[in-house]
N, C-alpha and C positions, 0 to 999 in steps of 0.2 A: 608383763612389764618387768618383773623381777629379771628375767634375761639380760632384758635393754639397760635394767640401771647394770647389770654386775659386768656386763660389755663394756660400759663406762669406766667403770673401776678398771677394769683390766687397761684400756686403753692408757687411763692418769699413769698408772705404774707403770706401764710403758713408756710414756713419754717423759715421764720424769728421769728413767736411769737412761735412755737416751741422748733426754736433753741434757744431762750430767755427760755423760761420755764424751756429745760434741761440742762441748765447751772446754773439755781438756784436752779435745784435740787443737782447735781454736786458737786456745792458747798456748801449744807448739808450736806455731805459727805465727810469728810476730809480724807481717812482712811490711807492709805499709799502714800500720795502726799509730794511733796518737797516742799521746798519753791519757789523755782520756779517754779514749777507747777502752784504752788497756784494763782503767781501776774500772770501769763501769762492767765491761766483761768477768772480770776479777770478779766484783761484788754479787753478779751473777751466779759466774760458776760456784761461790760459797751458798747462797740459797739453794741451790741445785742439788750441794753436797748433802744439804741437813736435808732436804728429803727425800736424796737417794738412802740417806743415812734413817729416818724415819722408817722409810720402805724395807730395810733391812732387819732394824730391828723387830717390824710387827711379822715380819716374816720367822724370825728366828723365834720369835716368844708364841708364834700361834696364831695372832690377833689380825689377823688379815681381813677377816669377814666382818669385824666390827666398822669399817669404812663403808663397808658394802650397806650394810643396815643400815648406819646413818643415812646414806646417798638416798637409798629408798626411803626411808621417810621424810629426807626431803622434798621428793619425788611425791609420794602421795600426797603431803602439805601443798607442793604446789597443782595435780589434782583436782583437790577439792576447792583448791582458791581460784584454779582457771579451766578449769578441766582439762581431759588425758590428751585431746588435739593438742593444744596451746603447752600445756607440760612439757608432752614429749616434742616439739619446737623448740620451745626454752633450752630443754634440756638439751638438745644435739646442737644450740646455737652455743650454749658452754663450752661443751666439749671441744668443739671446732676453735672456740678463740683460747683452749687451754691449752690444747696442742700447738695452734700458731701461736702462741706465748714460749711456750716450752723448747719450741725449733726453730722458729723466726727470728728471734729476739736477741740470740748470739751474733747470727749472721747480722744484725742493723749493727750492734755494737761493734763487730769485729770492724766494721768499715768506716768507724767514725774517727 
């Protein structure tokens, strides 16, 4: 199990300096967006920033595993409240709507 969660972690950190990236391409790109598009994009690509920027800094100081530990004893927590079927379900049903959060979610706003 400790794979599957640290799989996860790596995946988050993926998609988070991803979903940073293409949101500033994004917003290169002005071409048919509204104005509200534009701020709701905007306020995006600033969350994105603080944890591409989170991401960097636990990278620079060391602390990279301590997400990981957390994850899994969230993991085990849920485990023992549903067991390791229904866990690892939960857990790849996150994942999947963290990542379509992280990549989806530029593309609805660019087009709003």
């Amino acid at each position: 199990m400790n794979n599957f969660v640290r799989f996860g972690v790596i995946l988050h950190h993926t998609a988070t300096i991803v979903g940073w990236v293409f949101c500033l391409i994004l917003l290169g790109h002005p071409e048919e967006r509204s104005v509200v598009g534009f701020v709701l994009l905007l306020a995006w690509t600033f969350l994105q920033s603080i944890g591409a920027l989170e991401l960097i800094a636990r990278f620079l100081l060391g602390r990279l595993d301590e997400k990981a530990e957390r994850m899994q004893q969230s993991f085990v927590q849920w485990q023992t409240l549903f067991g390791e079927k229904k866990a690892k379900r939960a857990f790849i049903v996150l994942l999947v709507a963290m990542v379509a959060s992280k990549l989806v979610l530029p593309i609805g706003l660019n087009q709003i």
